[in-house]
N, C-alpha and C positions, 0 to 999 in steps of 0.2 A: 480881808481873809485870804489865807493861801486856797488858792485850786487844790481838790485833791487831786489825787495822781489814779487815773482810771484803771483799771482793773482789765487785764490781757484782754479778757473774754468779750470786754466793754469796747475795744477798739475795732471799728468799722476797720472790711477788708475794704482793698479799692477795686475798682471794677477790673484793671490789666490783672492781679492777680488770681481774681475768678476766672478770668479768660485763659490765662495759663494752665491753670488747674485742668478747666474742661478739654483743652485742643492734647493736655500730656494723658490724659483720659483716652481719650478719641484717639493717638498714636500708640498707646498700647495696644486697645483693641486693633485695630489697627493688624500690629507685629502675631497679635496671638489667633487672628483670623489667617491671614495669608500664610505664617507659617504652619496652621492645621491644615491651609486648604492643600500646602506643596505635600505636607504629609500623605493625607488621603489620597491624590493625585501619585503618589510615588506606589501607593498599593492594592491602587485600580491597576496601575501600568504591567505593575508584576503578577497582579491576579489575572489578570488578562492574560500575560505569557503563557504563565502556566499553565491555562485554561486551553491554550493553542497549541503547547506542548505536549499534553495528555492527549489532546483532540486526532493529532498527529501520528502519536502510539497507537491509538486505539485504530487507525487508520490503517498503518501497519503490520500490527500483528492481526487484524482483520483478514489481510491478504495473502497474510503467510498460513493464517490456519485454513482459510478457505483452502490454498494449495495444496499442503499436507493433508487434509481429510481430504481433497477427488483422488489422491493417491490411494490414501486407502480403500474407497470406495472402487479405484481401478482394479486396485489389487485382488479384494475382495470380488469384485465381479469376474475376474478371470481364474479364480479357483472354482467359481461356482461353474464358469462355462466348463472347466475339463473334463466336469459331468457329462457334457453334450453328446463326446465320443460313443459312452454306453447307453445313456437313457434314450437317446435317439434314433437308435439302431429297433430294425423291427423285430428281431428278436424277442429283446429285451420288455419292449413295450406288449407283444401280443402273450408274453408268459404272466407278466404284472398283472393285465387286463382280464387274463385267465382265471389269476388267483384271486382276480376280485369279487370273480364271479361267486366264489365257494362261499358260503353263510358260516358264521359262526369261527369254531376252534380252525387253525389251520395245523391242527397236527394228522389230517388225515393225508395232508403231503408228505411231510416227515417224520411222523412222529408214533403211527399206530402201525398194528399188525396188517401186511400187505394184506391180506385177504380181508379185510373191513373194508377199504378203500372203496369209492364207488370209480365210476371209467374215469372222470375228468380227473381225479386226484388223483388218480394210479397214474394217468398220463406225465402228468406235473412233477410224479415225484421221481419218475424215467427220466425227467429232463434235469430233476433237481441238481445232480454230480454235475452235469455242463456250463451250468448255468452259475456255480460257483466257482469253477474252474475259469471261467470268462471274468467276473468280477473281482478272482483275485489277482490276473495279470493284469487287468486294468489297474486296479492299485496300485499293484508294483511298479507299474510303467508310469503312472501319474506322479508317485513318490508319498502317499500315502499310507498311513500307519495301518489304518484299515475301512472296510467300507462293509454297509448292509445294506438292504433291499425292506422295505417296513411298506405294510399293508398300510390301507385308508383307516383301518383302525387304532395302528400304530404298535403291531407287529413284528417284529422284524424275524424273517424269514427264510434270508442268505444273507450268510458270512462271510469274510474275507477268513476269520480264523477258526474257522472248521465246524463250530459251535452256536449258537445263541445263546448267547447270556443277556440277561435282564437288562431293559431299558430302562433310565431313571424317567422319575415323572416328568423332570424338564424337556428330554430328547423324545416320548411321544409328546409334549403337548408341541414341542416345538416341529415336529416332523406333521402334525395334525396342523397347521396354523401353517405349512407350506403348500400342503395343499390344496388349504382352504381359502389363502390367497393367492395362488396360483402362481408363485416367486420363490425364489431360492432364500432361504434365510440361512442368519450363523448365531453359534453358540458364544456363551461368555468362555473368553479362555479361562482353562482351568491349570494347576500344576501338578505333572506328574513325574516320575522318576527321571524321564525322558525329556524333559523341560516344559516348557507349555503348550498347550495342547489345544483346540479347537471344533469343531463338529462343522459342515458345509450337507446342506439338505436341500435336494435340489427338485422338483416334483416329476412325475413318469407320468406321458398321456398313453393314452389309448393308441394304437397306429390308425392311420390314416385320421387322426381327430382335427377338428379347428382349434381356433383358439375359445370357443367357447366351451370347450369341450370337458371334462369335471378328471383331475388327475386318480391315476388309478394306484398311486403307490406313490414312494418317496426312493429316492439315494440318497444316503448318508452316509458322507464322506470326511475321516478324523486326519486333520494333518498335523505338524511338528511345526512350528510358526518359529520358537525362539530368536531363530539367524535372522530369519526375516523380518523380526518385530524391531530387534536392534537397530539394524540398517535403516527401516525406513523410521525411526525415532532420531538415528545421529542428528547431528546439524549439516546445511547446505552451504553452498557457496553463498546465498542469499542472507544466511545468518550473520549478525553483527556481536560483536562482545556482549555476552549479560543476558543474552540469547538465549530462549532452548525450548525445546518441541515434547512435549509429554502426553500419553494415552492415558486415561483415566477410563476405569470400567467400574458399572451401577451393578453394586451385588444386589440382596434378599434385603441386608440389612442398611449397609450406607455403603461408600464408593471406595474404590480401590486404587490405588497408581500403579500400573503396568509397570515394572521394572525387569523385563528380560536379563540381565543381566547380571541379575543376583540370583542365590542360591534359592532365594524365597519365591521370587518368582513375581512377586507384588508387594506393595506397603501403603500400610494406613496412611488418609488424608486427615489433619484436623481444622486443614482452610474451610471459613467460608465459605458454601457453594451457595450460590444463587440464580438459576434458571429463570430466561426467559418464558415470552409464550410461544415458542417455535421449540424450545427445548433445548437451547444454546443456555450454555455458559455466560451469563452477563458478562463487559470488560467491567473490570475494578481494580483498585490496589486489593491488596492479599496477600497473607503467608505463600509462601513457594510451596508446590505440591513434595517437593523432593527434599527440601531444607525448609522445615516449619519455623527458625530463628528470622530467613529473607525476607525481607517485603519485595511484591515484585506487580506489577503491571500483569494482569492474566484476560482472557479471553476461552472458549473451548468451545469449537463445533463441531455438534453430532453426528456421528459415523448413519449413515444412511442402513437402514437395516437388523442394526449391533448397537448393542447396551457399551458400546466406547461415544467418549468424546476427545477431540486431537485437541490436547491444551497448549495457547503457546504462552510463553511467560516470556520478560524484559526486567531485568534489577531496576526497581524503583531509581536507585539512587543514579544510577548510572542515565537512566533519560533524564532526570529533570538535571544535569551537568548543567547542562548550559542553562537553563534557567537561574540556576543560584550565582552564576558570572554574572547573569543578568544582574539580577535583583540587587549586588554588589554593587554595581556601574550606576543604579538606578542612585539608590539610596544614598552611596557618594555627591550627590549633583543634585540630589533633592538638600542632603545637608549643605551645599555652597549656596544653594538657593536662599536658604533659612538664615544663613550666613549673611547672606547680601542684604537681606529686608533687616538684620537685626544692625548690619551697619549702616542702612539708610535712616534705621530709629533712631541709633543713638548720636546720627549726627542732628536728624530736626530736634532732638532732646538738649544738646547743648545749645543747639540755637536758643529754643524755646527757656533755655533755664537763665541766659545772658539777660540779667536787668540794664549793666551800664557797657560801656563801649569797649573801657579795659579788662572788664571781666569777659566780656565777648571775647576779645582778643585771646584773653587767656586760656579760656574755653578751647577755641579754637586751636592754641598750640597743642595741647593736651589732645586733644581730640584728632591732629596730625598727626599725631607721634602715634596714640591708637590704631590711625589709619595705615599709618608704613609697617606696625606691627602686625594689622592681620593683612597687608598688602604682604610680606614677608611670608605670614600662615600661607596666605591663597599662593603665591609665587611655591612654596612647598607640595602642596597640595598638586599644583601645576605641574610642577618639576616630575609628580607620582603618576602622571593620566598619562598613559600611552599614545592616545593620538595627539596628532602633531597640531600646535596652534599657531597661527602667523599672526601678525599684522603688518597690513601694506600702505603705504600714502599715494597720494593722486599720482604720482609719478611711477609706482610698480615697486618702490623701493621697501626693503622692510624696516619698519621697525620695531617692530619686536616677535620676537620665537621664543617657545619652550625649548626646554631641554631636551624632550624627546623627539623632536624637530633638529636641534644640532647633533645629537647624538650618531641619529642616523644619517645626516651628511657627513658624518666624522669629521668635526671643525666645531670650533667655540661660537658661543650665542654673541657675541662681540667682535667676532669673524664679521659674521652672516649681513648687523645690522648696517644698512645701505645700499646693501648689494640688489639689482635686481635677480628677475626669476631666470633669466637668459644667462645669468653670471652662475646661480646655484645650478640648474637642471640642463643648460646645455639650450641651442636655436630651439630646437622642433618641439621639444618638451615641452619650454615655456612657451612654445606659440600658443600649444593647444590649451596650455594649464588657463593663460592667459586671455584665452579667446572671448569668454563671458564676463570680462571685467569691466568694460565701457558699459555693457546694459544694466550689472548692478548698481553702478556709479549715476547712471542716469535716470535709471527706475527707481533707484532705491529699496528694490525686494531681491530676497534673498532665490539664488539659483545653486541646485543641486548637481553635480556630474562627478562619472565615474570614469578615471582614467588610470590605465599601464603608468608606472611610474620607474624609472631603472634608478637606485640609488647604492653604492658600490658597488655596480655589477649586478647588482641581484632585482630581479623582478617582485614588484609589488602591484597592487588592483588597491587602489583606493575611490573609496568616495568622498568628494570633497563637497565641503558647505560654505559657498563665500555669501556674504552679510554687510549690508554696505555700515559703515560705522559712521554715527550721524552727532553733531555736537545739540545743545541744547536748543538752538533754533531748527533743527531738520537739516542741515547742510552733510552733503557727504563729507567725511576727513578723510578716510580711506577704508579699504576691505580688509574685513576677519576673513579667515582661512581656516577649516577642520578640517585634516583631513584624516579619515575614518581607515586605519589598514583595511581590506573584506580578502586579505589574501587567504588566508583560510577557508572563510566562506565559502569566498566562489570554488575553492577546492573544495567542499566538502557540498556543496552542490553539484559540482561536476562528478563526484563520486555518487551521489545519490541518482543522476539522471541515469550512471552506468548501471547503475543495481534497478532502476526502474527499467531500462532497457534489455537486460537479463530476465528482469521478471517478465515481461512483458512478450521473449524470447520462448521465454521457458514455457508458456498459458500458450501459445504459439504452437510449439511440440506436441503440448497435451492435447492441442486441439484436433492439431492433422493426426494423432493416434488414433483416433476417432472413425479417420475415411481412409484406406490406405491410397487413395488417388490423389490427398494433398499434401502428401513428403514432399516436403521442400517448397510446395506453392507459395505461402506467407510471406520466406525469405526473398522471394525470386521478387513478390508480386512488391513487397517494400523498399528492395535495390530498383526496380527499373522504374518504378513510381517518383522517386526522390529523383534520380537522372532525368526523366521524365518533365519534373516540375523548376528544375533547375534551368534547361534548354529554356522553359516557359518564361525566365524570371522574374517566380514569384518569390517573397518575402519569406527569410528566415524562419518566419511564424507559421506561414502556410506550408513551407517543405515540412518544419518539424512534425505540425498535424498531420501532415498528409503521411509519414514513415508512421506515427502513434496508430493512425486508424489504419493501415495496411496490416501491420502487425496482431490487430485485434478484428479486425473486417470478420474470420472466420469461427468467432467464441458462440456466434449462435447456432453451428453446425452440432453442435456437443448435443443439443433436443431436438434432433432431426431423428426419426427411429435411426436405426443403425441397416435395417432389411430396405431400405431408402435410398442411404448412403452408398451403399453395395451392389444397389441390383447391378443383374449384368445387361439387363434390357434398357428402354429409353422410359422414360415415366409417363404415367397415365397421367390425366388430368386431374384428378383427386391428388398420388403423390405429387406432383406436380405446385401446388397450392400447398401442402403441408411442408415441402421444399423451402417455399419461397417465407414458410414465418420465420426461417433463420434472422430476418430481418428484426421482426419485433421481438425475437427471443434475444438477440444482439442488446439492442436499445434498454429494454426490461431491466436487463444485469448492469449495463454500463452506467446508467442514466443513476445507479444508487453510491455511484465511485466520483471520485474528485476529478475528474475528466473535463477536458476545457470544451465548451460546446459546440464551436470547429470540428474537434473530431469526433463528437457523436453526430453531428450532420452529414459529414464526408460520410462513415459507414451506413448511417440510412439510406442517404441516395446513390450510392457507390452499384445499384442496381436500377435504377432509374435510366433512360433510353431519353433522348435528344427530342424524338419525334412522338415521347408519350406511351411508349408501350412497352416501358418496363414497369418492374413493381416496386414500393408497395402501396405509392398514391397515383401512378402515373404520372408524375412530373414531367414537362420538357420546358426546352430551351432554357430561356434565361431561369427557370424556377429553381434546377440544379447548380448549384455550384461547381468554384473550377473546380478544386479538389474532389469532389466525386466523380466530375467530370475525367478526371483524370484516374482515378482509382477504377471506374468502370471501365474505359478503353483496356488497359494495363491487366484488369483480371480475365479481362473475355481472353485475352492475347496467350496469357499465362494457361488458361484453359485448356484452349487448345493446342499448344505445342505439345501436352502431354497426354500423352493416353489413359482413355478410358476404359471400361468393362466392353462397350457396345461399339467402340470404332480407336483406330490408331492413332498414335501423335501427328499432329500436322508439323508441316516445316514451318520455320519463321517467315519464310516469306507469304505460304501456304496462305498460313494466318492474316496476314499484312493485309494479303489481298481479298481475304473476305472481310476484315475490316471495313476498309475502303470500301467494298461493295455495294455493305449496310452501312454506306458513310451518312447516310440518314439518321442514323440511332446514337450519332455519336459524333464529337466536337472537332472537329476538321484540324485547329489547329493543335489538340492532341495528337492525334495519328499522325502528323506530322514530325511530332517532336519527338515522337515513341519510334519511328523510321529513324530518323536522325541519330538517335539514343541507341538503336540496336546497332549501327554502321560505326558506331563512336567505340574506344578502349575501352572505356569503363561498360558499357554495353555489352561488348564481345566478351569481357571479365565475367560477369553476373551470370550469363548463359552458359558460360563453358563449366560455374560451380553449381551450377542450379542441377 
């Protein structure tokens, strides 16, 4: 009988081909694992950025609005002081005090038949014509539109324009609520034919009263704000493209944008607001208060006093710039990644599919010719990345560069190969290029540096990444080379250190505003400090802190009372102590900013004494650091060269030698170097601009 002929389904597999089946199984998953993982991996990396980019914004325009609102808070509080001139005067204050005494209507001052009057009010209203004669040259002379005089019941009583006309309910509640907080407040601006307009309400004591004493009246004083709201809205030198500073005021119903500059006066917001619990502005993206089409980066903090907040806004699109170069750069190099694992699949796949030796063979041409075709892709690809790729062999020579590597030697890639680094870059170049290449070669791990590079003439800051390149056994062949352009970078960090040293300048100014005895201290005290630490030679790092916390040493004087700062006498023991929290009001503010911890240490102990008896833990000797140690000699010096309320400048040498004196309280080899520093040019420079 014939066999029959068994049936496909009947035919046993052999065991090699279940084995193939499961291992082309196993290199799939495989490809679809590692290429998800590069995926997800590529947008952690760029989530990240962004998440540091935003982080960075918000840091920024933190600082800029912080800025802009103490301006307007300056501003503001210097309108309310030109109240001081009248309401201070005892005049003023014993006529107020007078009319406070009357119960009920006050039209028996000006308003009823003389002979009703009783004495006190017939008095008052004798004095009445002078008394309005006095308030309205003060007007005039302040630049005031006009000013009243309003009882504790919210009155008003004298005019600048001749008359009383009716008070709206907001100006008595609001003159009522100055009193009764014992502080000047301000009105919402409002528009009037004359542009915009404001109310400043300042409270009137009793004469001879304390401060605990209860106000017997208010001043209310309307000024014209427009020119001025403009101005302090422009942008500063501190602003960058994309930039811009906006006043927002809380009406009855919802909020308003300040716009001085139009005919309106103000315009609707339909951005999102969302307030914190302090009453700030959250940061977020957001329509633009001015152009509701922008998206923009926003922030807004509360004018201390006043239904404003200073909003500062940044173009969305325009910060996260550099993040989408990013994310570009990324996603390129994650796809060569995907790239690489998909050509390492499909060569273990033609292995894995080769049954006999010539189809191996064959396999393998095919599968060469694949490999020069995306060897060809990736050489494209190559040819497209900007930074420069080498390869070196054990001898220094190259053999192989990118395009964008000969390009910028101006010379062919076929040029280049053979040559060493002493042949491309010149002796000194390659020495240093070449300095870390014996310990790649011998370590076998990869070293990072950052070097000047001159190629046609032209300066370049690269970072380079060399990689020792190893064959299948671990043997080094020779070094990969990245080398990364950062010339922009580090320009566009050397621009930002300028603008943080501006800033930092400018918070400087605002500060000595504060004392009129520290014009110019800050600068003086961060020239001779750095000169100072330089004689010392200390570390780049430490000069740098040491100039950072000079510059900021005096931000805690800003919550010193200001009757403190001023007196003309020497302080009691009490001021004395509320003197010295300048330290932990410093600390307080700084300790919430990105500030490297150096120089919140240097201004903590920058009043701290050698021998223990300064403030604010008593530190000595070694417990202080040099940089305080240095910042303290440098401010006592600074101190006294300049005059006070209660005594004259001393001379430099005056100084020197009370230093020296109390060389007890203070680190010997400082006062040395800070001698040394004043008798030096740059010394004699800083004193003659100080």
């Amino acid at each position: 009988m014939n066999a029959q002929t068994p049936h496909p389904e009947e035919i046993p597999k052999y065991p090699g081909e279940r084995q193939k089946g499961l291992k082309i199984g196993l290199l799939a998953t495989f490809v679809v694992v590692v290429s998800a993982a590069i995926v997800i991996l590529a947008g952690r990396v760029i989530s990240a950025k962004q998440v540091e980019a935003v982080k960075n914004q918000k840091t920024r325009l933190e600082i800029l609005a912080d800025g802009r609102s103490e301006v307007f808070e300056a501003w503001l509080d210097g309108l309310a002081q030109q109240g001081d001139r009248l309401i201070k005067s005892d005049l003023f204050r014993l006529y107020a005090a007078e009319v406070n005494l009357i119960d009920g209507d006050l039209s028996a001052i000006f308003g009823s038949v003389p002979g009703e009057r009783d004495e006190d009010a017939s008095d008052l209203a004798v004095q009445l014509p002078m008394m309005k004669n006095i308030l309205r040259e003060f007007s005039t002379y302040s630049g005031f539109l006009n000013a009243r005089i309003i009882s504790r019941e919210g009155q008003a009583y004298i005019a600048t324009d001749g008359y009383l006309p009716p008070m709206s309910d907001r100006q008595v509640a609001l003159s009522q609520a100055c009193m009764r907080d014992h502080q000047a407040k301000f009105s919402p601006l409002r528009k009037t034919s004359q542009g915009l307009e404001m109310d400043i309400l300042a409270p009137i004591y009793p004469p001879e009263s304390d401060d605990d004493a209860k106000p017997v009246g208010a001043l209310m004083m309307t000024r014209q704000v427009t020119g001025k709201l403009t101005e302090l809205l422009s942008n500063t030198a501190l602003s960058t493209e994309g930039e811009r500073t906006r006043l927002m005021q809380k009406t009855a119903q919802d909020f308003k944008q300040v716009t001085p500059w139009t005919a309106e006066g103000f315009s609707d917001i339909t951005a999102d607001l969302e307030m914190d619990k302090n009453g700030h502005l959250n940061f977020a993206p957001r329509q633009s208060l001015s152009d509701p089409a922008k998206e923009v980066f926003s922030l807004g903090i509360a004018v201390e006093g006043t239904p404003w907040w200073v909003v500062q806004e940044a173009d969305r699109d325009m910060a996260l710039a550099a993040v989408q170069s990013y994310k570009r750069t990324v996603y390129l190099l994650a796809a060569f990644g995907v790239l690489t694992v998909l050509l390492a699949a499909g060569l273990a796949w033609w292995i894995l599919a080769g049954a006999h030796n010539k189809r191996i063979a064959e396999e393998f041409r095919k599968l060469a010719a694949r490999i020069e075709d995306q060897k060809r892709f990736i050489d494209s690809i190559n040819s497209n990345i900007t930074d420069f790729i080498t390869l070196k062999d054990l001898e220094g020579k190259f053999t192989y560069v990118n395009e964008a590597f000969a390009k910028a030697l101006g010379r062919d890639e076929e040029d280049i190969l053979g040559m060493d680094a002493q042949a491309v870059f010149g002796y000194d170049t390659a020495k240093r290029l070449c300095s870390h290449d014996e310990s790649v070669v011998r370590e076998k791990k990869r070293v990072t540096v950052n070097e000047p590079v001159y190629l046609l003439s032209q300066r370049y800051e690269f970072k380079i990444s060399k990689s020792p390149y190893l064959d299948s056994q671990g043997n080094c062949l020779g070094i990969v080379e990245v080398y990364h352009d950062m010339t922009e970078f580090m320009a566009v960090q050397e621009r930002n250190r300028k603008l943080i040293r501006r800033a930092m300048e400018a918070l400087g100014n605002t500060i000595e505003a504060t004392d009129p005895y520290l014009g110019g201290h800050t600068k003086l005290l961060a020239g001779l400090s750095v000169e100072v630490a330089k004689s010392l030679n200390l570390s780049e790092m430490e000069i740098a802190e040491i100039e950072t916390a000079a510059n900021l040493s005096q931000i805690g004087m800003m919550f010193v009372p200001k009757e403190i700062l001023t007196k003309p006498d020497r302080l009691n023991d009490e001021e004395k102590a509320i003197m010295e929290q300048h330290v932990e009001h410093a600390y307080r503010i700084l300790r919430k900013i990105d500030i490297d911890d150096g120089v919140l240490r240097a201004i903590y102990q920058m009043n701290e004494r050698m021998d223990g008896s300064g403030y604010p833990k008593g530190l000595a000797d070694g417990e202080i650091i040099m940089p305080a140690r240095i910042l303290s000699a440098v401010n006592s010096f600074c101190a006294m060269i300049r005059p006070r309320s209660y005594r004259g400048a001393k001379t430099m040498q005056e100084a020197l030698d009370v230093l020296r004196k109390d060389s007890a309280r203070y680190d010997d080899s400082v006062l040395e170097a800070l001698s040394e520093t004043l008798s030096s040019p740059a010394g004699e420079k800083l004193i003659v601009q100080q």
